[in-house]
N, C-alpha and C positions, 0 to 999 in steps of 0.2 A: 543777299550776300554782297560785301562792296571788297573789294582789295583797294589796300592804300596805305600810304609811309606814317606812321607814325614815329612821334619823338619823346623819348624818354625825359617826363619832368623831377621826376626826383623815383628813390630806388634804397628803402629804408628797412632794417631789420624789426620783427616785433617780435620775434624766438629766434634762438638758436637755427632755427632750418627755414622758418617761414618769415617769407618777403613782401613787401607792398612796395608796388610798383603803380605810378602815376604816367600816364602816355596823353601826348598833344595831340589829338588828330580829327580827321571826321567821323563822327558816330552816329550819323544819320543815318547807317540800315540796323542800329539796335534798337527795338522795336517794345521790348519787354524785359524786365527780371526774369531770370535766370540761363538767358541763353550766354553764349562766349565766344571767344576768338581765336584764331588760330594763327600762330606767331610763327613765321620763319628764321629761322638763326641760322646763320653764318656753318657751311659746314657740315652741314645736318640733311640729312634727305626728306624727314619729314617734319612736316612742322605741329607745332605745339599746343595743344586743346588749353586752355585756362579760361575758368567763369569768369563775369562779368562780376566786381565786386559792387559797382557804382558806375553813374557815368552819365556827363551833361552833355553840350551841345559842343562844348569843345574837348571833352578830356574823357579817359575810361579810366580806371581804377583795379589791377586787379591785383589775386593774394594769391602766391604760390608758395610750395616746398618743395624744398630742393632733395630730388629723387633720384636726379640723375644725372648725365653728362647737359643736357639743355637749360635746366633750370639751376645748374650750377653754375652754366656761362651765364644766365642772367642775374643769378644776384650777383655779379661781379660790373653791371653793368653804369654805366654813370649818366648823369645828366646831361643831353644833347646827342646823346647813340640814337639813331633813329632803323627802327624796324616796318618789315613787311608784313600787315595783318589783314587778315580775312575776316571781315566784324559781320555782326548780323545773323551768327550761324544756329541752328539748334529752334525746337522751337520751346517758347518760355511758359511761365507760371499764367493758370489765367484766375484774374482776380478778382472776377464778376462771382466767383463760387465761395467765397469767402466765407460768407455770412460777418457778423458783428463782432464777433472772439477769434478771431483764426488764432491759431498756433504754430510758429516756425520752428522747425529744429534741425540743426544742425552738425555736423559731428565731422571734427577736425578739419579738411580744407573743404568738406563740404560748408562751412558759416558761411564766406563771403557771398555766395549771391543770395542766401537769405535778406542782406541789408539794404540792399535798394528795394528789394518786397516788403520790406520792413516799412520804409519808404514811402511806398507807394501806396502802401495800405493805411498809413497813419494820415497821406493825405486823405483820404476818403471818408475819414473820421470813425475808424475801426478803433477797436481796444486790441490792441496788439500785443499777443506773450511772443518770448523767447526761453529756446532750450538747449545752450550752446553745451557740448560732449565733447570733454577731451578724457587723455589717458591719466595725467599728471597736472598740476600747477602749472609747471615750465612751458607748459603748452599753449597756454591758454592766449589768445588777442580778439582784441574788438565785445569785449564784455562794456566797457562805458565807451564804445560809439554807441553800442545799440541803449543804451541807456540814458544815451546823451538825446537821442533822437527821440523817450517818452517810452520806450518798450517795458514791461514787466519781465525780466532778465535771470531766467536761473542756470547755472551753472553747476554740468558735473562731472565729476571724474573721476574713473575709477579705483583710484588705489586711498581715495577719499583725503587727498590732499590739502583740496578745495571745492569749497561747496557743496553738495549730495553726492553722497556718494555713490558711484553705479554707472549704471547708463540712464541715456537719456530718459528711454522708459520708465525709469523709478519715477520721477514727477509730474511725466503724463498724464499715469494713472489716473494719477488723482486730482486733472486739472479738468475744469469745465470751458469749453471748447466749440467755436461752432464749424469748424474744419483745420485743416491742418497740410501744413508744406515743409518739405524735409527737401535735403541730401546731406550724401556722406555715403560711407563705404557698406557696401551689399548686405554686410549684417546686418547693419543698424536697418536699416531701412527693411528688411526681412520682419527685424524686430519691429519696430512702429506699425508695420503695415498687420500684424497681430493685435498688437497693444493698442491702438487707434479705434477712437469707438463712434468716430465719424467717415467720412468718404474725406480724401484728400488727393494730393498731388505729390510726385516723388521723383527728384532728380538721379538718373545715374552716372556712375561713373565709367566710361570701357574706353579699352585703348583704341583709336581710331587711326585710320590712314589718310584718308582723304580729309575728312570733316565734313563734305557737303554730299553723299549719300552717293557718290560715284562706286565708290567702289568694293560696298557691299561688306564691309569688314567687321562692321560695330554692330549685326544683324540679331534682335533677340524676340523671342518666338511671346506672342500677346495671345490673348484671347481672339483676336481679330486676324490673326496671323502675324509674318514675321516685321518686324517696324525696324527703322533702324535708328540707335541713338542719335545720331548726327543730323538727321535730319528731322523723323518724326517727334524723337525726344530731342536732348533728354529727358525732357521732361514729361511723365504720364501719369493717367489717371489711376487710382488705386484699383476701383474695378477692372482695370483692361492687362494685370499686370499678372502674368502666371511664371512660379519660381518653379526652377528648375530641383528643387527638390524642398 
């Protein structure tokens, strides 16, 4: 974990509610896809969990929706506001378990940090699908990034607006696979970790206080005992993962 000022490079709509935000700074304790950082705003007692969408030696990238009084003040935000973040946090995707076909899927603000695994994976010279889940059309971003980057891209959503319609798991099914990495909201991932007919990796989402595992808030019970998002995940393995109902 490093704390350190970053600067807001540009701060762009791509929906109605969901924002891409580009920041200047050191990102030398991000280590892997899909871990994130944690933003301090003006005002606010606690600061702000958002995944890592992307992110080089100089700059991160990331993709929020605006839920609430924080992520409202920042898509209001302009180029040159420069914020306090805590990078490095969570631990990420590991991409030695891949095999050759991995499959990512994601569903609504969980897609962005599918795209730097997307990334990461396509350097390695994997054949790489994509399974981006929204509700409606209106919803939908970053279908031709990941398509620009060489991924196999299907898209779907529910009221069958565009493209398959359903959930993610309608094109799972029926897709051949040599493992699999998700996040999005507890359903979905409920549902994949059914629908899934390999071992995978699965990001969650919970609301957090601290973000680096002080203060015991984000606690959920594994096979192994209790881990805590923040620090041992988000991210975990699909065998170690026991749902509360």
């Amino acid at each position: 974990m490093k704390q350190s000022i970053f600067t807001v490079l540009s701060n762009v709509a791509l929906t109605d509610s969901v924002y891409k935000m580009v920041l200047g700074g050191d990102t030398s304790a991000i280590t892997a896809p899909g871990q994130f950082v944690n933003i301090q705003l003006e005002g606010m007692f606690l600061r702000r969990p958002i995944s890592v969408c992307d992110y080089d030696e100089k700059s991160l990238t990331i993709i929020y929706k605006v839920v609430g009084k924080g992520t409202e003040a920042m898509s209001g935000m302009q180029a040159g506001k420069e914020l306090d973040l805590l990078t490095g946090l969570g631990n990420g995707y590991d991409l030695s378990l891949s095999g050759d076909r991995p499959v990512l899927i994601g569903g609504g603000v969980g897609v962005p940090p599918m795209y730097n695994l997307a990334k990461k994976l396509l350097a390695q010279g994997k054949t790489v699908s994509v399974i981006l889940g929204f509700n409606t059309k209106s919803e939908i971003f970053y279908e031709e990034a990941f398509k620009a980057l060489g991924c196999a891209v299907t898209v779907t959503t529910v009221d069958g607006s565009y493209g398959v319609k359903g959930f993610v798991t309608t094109p799972l099914e029926a897709m051949d696979y040599t493992y699999f990495y998700t996040c999005g909201p507890e359903p979905m991932l409920k549902a994949v970790y059914r629908s899934s007919k390999t071992s995978g990796q699965m990001s969650f989402e919970k609301r957090m206080g601290c973000g680096f595992g002080a203060c015991m808030g984000c606690s959920c019970k594994t096979i192994t005992g209790y881990k805590r998002i923040c620090k041992e995940g988000p991210v975990m393995k699909k065998e170690e993962i026991l749902w509360e109902n």
